[in-house]
C-alpha positions in Angstrom: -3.9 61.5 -40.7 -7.6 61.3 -39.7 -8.1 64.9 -38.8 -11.6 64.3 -37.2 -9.1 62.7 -34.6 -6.9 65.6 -33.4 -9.8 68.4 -34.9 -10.6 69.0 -31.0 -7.8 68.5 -29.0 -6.5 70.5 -26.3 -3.0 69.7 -26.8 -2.4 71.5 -29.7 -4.1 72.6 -33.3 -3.9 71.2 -36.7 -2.4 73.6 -39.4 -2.3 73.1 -43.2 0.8 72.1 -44.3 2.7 73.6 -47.7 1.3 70.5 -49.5 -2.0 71.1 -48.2 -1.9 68.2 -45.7 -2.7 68.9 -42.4 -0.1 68.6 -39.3 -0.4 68.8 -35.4 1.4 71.4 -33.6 1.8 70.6 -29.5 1.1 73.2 -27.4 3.7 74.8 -25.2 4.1 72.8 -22.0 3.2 72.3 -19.6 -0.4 71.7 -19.9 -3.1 73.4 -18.1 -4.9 72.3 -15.9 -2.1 69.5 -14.6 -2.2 70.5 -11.1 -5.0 68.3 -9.6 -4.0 64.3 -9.1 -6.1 61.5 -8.2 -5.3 59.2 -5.2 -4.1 56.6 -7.3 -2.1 58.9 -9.4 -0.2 59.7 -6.5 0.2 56.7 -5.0 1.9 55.6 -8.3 4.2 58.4 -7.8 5.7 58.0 -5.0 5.8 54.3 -5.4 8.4 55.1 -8.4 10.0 58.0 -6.1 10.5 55.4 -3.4 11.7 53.0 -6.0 14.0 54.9 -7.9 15.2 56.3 -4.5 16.0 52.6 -3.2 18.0 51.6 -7.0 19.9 54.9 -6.5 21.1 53.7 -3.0 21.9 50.3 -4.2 24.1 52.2 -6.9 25.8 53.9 -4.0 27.2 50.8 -2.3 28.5 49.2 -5.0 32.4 49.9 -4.8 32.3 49.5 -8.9 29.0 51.0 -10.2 30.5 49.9 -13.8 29.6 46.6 -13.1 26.0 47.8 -13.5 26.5 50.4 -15.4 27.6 48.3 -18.3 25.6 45.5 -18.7 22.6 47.5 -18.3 23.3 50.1 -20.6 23.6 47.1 -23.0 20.3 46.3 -22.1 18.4 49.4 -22.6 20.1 49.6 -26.1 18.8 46.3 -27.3 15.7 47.3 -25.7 15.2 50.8 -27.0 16.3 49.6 -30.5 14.0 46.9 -30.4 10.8 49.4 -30.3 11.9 50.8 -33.7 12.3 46.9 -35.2 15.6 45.6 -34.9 16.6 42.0 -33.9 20.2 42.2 -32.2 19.9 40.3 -28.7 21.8 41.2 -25.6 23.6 38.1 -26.5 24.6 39.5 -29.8 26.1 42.4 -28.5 28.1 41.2 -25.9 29.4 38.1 -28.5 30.3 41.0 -30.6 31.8 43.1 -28.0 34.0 40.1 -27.1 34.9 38.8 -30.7 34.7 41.6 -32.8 33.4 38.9 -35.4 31.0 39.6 -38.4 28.0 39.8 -36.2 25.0 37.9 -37.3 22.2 40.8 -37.9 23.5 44.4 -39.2 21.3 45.8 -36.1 24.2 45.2 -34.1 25.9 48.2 -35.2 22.7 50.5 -34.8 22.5 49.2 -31.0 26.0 49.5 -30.4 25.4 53.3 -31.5 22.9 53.6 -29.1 25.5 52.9 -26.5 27.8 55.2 -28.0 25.3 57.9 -27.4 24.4 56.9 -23.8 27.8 57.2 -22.9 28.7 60.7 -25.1 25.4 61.9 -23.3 26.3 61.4 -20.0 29.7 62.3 -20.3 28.7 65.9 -22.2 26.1 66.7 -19.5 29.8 66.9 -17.1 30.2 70.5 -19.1 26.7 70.6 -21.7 23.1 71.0 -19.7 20.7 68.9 -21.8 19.6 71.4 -24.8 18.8 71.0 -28.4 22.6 71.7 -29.0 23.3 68.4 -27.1 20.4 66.6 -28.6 22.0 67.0 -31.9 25.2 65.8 -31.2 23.4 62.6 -29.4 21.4 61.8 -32.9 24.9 62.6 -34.8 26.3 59.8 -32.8 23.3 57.2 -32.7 23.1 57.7 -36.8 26.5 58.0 -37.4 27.9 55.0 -40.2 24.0 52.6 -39.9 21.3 53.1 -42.2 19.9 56.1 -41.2 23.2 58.1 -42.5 21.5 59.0 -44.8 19.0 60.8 -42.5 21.2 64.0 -42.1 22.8 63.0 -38.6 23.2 65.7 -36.3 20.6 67.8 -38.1 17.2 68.7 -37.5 15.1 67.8 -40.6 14.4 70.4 -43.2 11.6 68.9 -45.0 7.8 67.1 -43.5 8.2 63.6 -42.3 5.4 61.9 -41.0 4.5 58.8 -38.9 2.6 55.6 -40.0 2.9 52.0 -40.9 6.1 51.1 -42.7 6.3 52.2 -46.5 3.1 54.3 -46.1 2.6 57.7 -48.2 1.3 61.0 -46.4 -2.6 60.5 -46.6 -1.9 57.3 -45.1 -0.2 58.4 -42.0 -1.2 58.0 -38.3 0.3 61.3 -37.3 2.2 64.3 -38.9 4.5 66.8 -36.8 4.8 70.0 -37.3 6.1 71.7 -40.2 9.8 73.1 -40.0 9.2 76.2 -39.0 6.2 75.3 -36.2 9.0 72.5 -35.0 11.5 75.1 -34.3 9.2 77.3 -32.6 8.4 74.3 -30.9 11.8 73.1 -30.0 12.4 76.3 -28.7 9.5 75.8 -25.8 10.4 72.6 -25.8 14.1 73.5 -24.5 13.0 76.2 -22.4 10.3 74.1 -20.2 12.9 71.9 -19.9 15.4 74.9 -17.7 12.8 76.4 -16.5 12.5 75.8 -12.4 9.4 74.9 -10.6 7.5 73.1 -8.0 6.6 70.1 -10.8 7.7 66.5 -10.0 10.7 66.0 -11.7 9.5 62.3 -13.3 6.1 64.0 -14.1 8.3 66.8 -15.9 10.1 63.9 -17.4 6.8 61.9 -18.8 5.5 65.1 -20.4 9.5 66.5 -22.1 9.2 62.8 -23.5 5.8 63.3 -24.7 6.6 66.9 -26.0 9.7 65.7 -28.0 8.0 62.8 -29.7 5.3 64.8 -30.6 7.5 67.3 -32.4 9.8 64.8 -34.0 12.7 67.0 -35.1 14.7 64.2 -36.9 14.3 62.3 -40.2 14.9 59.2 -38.6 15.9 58.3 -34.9 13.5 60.2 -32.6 12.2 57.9 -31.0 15.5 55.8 -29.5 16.9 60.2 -29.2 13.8 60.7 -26.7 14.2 57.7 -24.7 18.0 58.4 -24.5 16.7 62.1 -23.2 14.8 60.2 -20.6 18.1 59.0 -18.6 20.1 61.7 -19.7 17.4 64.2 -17.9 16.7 61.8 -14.7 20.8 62.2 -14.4 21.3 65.5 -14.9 18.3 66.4 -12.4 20.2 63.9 -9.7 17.4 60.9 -9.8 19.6 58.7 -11.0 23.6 58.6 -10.1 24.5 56.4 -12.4 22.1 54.9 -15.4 21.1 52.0 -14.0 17.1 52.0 -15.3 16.3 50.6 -18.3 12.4 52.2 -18.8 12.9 50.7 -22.3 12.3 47.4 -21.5 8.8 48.5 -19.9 8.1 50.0 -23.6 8.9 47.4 -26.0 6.6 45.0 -23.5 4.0 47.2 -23.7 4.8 48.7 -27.2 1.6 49.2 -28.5 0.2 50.8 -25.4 2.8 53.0 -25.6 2.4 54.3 -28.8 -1.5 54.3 -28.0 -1.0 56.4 -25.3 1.6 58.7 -26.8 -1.2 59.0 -29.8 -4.0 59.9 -27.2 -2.4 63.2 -26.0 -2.2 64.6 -29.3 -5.6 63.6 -29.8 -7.5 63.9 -26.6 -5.4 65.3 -24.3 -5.4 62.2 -22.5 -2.3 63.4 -20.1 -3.7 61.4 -17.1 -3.1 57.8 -19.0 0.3 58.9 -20.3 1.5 59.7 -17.0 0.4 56.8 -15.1 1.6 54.5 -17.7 5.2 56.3 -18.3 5.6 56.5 -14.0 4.6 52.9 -13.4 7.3 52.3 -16.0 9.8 54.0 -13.8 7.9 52.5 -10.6 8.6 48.7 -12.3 11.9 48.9 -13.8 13.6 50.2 -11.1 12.1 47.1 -8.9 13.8 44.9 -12.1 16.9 47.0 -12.1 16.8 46.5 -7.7 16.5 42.9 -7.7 18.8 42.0 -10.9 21.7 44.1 -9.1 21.2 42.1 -5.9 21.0 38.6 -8.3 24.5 40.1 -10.0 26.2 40.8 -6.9 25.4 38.0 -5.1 26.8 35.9 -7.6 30.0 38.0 -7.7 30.2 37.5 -4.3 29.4 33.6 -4.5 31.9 33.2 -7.4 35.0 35.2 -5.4 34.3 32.8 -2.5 34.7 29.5 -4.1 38.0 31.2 -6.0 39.6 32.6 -2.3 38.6 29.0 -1.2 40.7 27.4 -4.3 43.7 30.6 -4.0 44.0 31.0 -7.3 46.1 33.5 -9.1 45.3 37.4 -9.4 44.3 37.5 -12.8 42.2 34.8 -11.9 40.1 37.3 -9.9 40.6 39.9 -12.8 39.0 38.0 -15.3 35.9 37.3 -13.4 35.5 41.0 -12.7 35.5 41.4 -16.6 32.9 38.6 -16.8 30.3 41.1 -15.2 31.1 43.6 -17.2 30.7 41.0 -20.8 30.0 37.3 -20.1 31.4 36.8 -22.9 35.4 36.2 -23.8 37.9 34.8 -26.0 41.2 34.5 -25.5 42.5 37.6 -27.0 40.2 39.3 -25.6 41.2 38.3 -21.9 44.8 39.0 -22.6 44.4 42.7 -23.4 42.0 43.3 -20.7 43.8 41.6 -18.0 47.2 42.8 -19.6 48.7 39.5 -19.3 50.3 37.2 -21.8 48.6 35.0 -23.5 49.6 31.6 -22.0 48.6 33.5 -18.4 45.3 34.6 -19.8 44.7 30.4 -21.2 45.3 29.6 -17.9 42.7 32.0 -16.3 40.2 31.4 -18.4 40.7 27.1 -18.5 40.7 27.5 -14.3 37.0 29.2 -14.7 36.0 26.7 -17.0 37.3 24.0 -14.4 35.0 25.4 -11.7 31.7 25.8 -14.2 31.7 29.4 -14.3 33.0 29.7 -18.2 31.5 27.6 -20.7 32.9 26.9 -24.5 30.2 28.2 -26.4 32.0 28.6 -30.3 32.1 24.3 -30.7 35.6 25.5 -32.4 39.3 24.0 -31.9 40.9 27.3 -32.5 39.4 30.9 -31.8 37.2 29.1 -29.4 34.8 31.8 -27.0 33.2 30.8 -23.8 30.1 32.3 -21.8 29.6 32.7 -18.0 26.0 31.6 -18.7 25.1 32.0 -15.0 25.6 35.7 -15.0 24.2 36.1 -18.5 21.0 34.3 -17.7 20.8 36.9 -14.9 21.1 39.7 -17.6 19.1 38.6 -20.0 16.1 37.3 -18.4 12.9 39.3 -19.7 
């Protein structure tokens, strides 16, 4: 770590580790001094209040929030997972989802994880408020049975870790957290700031918890997929968002490098003003992306039960395209348990949506064969 770099910031000092490197220990937030905004800073907030305020209506109207819900918890997996290198698409999830085939990159599993711990988050907050305790049990399920086992799930590290290209050694690192007993002390502020009540925008409160916990980086492996996970799980506890329907991590892994930068930059210079504009644009775009791909997913719901009330078709008929938003993906199997029909019922379902060019066979196999609604994927997985 270039100490020259972090030797005078106001975020926090450098101390001299057990092995006589230096490490950075943040400050306590929040930060002096962040009371006073520029005109553009807060015209970017309440372009992302007025956003996220228009996405959380939209959620209210839908009679099934799932079908959101879902897809774009999917979505903000593969995202978030694709910051820390890994190469599962949307597609692959979902086509694993369906099949339960040998999935074609082992990051499938690690993304799949991720929505594990989205979902164990959100359900915990029902009796947990966000807190180091709960932020343990997240990492234990996003590590649980990938490659970072190994890492001590569930566990805040013991030893120094350090952040820098891959395979690099200690010298060579770009940044180096706290030592274990400066990152408890720190986690401990870090938690409280996080109860604590005041005036403070909740997203700017947000931006700088986010910051704070990547800057401390408590885990072995993990923290940064943990801390965007603490993003939604805070913006639902604190009510900005009913159900988690904002993927910000599609905003980060477009702009990964100014992300990082940025993060970097308030350790180093206390650069607080660049963060925040950056992280509540994020929230100001995505939730624009999030508006206008639920509109795009339930017109076409609404287009697709039209031409089926126009054709009468059979009740599971309209069953099995409700599953379609959920995964566009489905085999045969697969439609017969969800639908819980039998399986000639389920052939006949799925052949009558393949009639009308809403399924596609996308296997090229006789038998086991699988079949896409490519018009609702295409809405999904358009970057």
């Amino acid at each position: 770590m270039d100490i020259e770099k972090f030797k005078n910031s106001p975020t926090g000092r450098l101390i001299r580790t057990s092995d006589h490197y230096s490490a950075f220990v943040p400050n306590p937030l929040p930060p002096a001094g962040l009371d006073k905004f520029s005109a553009e800073f807060v015209g970017i907030l309440s372009e992302a209040d007025r956003s996220i305020g228009v996405l959380k209506s939209l959620s209210q109207l839908i009679p099934n929030p799932n079908l959101l819900v879902a897809p774009y918890i999917r979505k903000e997996a593969v995202q978030s997972s694709r910051i820390e290198g890994t190469q599962a698409s949307l597609s692959d999830i979902f086509y694993y989802e369906a099949t339960k085939e040998e999935p074609k990159h082992s990051d499938v599993m690690e993304v799949l994880n991720y929505v594990k711990a989205m979902n164990y988050g959100l359900s915990r907050l029902k009796e947990l408020p966000l807190s180091l305790r709960l932020v343990r049990e997240i990492h234990l399920k996003l590590m649980k049975g990938v490659r970072g086992e190994r890492m001590k799930p569930g566990e805040f590290r013991t030893t120094q870790n350090w952040i820098g290209p891959p395979g690099c050694s200690f010298s060579e690192a770009t940044y180096v957290p706290p030592p274990v007993l400066e990152m408890k002390e720190a986690l401990s502020h870090w938690e409280k700031f996080i109860h604590k009540e005041n005036s403070m925008a909740p997203l700017i409160k947000c931006a700088l918890m986010h910051y704070q916990f990547e800057a401390i980086h408590p885990f072995l492996d993990g923290n940064g997929r943990v801390g965007r996970l603490l993003i939604t799980f805070y913006l639902y506890e604190r009510g900005y968002l009913q159900h988690p329907i904002l993927y910000l991590s599609d905003f980060f892994e477009r702009y990964r490098n100014e992300y990082y930068d940025l993060l970097l930059r308030v350790s180093q210079d206390g650069d607080w003003d660049a963060w925040l504009k950056y992280f509540i644009r994020g929230v100001a775009v995505q939730s624009k992306v999030a508006e206008e791909t639920g509109h795009k997913i339930l017109n076409l719901q609404k287009k697709y039960r039209e031409q089926l009330q126009k054709k009468s078709v059979p009740t599971p008929v309209f069953e099995l395209l409700d599953m379609l938003f959920l995964n566009p993906f489905v085999s045969l199997p697969g439609a017969s348990d969800f639908l819980n029909v039998t399986w000639p019922t389920a052939k006949a379902s799925v052949e009558r949506l393949v009639k009308m060019g809403i399924l596609e066979e996308v296997s090229g196999r006789k038998r086991n064969r699988i079949y896409c609604a490519k018009g609702i994927f295409d809405i999904l997985a358009k970057e």
